[in-house]
C-alpha positions, 0 to 999 in steps of 0.5 A: 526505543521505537516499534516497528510495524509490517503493513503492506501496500495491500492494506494501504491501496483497500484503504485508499479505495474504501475512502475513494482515494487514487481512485484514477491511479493503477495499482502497479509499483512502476507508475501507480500508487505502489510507486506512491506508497513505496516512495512514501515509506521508505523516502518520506517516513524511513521505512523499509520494505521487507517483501516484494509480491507478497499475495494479497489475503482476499486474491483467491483466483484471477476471477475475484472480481474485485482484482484489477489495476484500478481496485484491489492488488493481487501481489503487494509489496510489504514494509516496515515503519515506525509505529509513531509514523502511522499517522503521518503515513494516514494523513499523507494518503488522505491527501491522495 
């Protein structure tokens, strides 16, 4: 039996930004690296996404000045993978 667990993009966007990853890459799920992490979750790791523009936790207004295309998401979409796929999931955006 396998555990599954919701993350959402916003969580792995502030990571890949706290670890100076995608730092040239936008956050939009068209072109940028929420197309990344959705093509990583559901094509690589068989995840599935659960929740399209969910407001992200630290976007209060349109002014929070870390709210921008190349920093933090405003919206995000939200997903749901395997526990045991953590790690592989970690190790894909390392590379990043």
């Amino acid at each position: 039996m396998s555990t599954k667990i919701k993350i959402g993009a916003d969580e792995l966007i502030l990571w890949l930004r706290k670890n100076q990853k995608a730092t040239n890459i936008p956050n939009d799920e068209i072109n940028g690296v929420g197309r990344k992490i959705h093509d990583l979750i559901v094509n690589e790791l068989g995840g599935i996404k659960i929740i399209n523009n969910h407001p992200s936790y630290w976007a209060n207004s349109n002014d929070d000045r870390n709210i921008e295309k190349l920093n933090l998401p405003k919206t995000s979409a939200q997903y749901e993978v395997e526990s045991k796929k953590i790690g592989q999931l970690y190790e894909s955006l390392n590379s990043w």
